[in-house]
N, C-alpha and C positions, 0 to 999 in steps of 0.2 A: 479444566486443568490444561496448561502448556505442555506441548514438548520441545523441550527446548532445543533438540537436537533438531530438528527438524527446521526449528525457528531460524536456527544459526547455520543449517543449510541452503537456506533459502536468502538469507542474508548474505551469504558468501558469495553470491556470484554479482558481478561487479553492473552488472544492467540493472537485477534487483535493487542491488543497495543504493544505485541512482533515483530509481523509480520512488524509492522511500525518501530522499530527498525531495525529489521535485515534491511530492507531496503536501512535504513539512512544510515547503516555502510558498505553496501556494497561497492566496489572496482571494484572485477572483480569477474569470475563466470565462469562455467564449459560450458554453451552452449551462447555465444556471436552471436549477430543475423548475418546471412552474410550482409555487407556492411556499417557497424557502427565499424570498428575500430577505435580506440581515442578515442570510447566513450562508455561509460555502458548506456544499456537501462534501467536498471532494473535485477530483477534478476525471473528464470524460473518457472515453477511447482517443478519439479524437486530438483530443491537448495532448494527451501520452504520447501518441504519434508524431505529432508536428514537432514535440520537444526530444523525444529519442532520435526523430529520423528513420523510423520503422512502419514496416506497414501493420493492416491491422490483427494479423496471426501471428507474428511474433509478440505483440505488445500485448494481444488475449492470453499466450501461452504463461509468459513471466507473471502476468496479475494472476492467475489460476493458480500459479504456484503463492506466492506471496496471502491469497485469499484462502489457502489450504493450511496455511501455517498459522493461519490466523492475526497475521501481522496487517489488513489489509478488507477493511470493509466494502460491500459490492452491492449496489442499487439498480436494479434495469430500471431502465428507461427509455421506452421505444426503442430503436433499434440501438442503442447506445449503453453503457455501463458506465455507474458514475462508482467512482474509487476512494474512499479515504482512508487514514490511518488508522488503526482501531489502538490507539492509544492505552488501553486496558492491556490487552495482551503485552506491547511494549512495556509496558513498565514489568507487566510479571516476569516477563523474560531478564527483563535487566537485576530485577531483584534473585532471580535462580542461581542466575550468573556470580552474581557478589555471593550468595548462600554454596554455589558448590564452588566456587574460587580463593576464597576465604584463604588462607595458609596461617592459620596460628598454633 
């Protein structure tokens, strides 16, 4: 189960809601995990860094939030954390949204 308020807290702050783009848009990426060829996991600490311009305690802090809301799947790998969208949740969230938004 969502909670959607929390979702859309976490959504609300304008680094987050970049982070979840860069995401969307990602392709490929500088450290590829071993054994996931043909497929992007997500993308590292690392890439987050070089594309916010953050070091690496702010950019842990924001995905800790985003991976708590559930918007945000987290894979260690050695000393790195590889990030994608958990697209499940997204959608629940957006369908909640349309359910308690509704006005008819």
């Amino acid at each position: 189960m969502i909670n959607p308020e929390i979702i859309a807290r976490a959504l609300g702050d304008p680094i987050r809601y970049n982070i979840m783009k860069i995401l969307a848009r990602s392709e490929s990426g500088c450290c590829a995990l071993p054994g996931s060829e043909g497929s992007r996991p997500g993308l590292c600490n690392c890439e987050l860094m070089a594309e916010l311009g953050m070091i690496q305690s702010r950019v842990s802090y924001h995905m800790k939030e985003l991976t708590e809301a559930g918007l945000v799947t987290e894979e260690p790998q050695g000393r790195w954390k590889f990030y994608s969208i958990n697209s499940k949740t997204l959608q629940q969230f957006v369908q909640q949204l349309y359910q308690d938004l509704m006005l008819e």
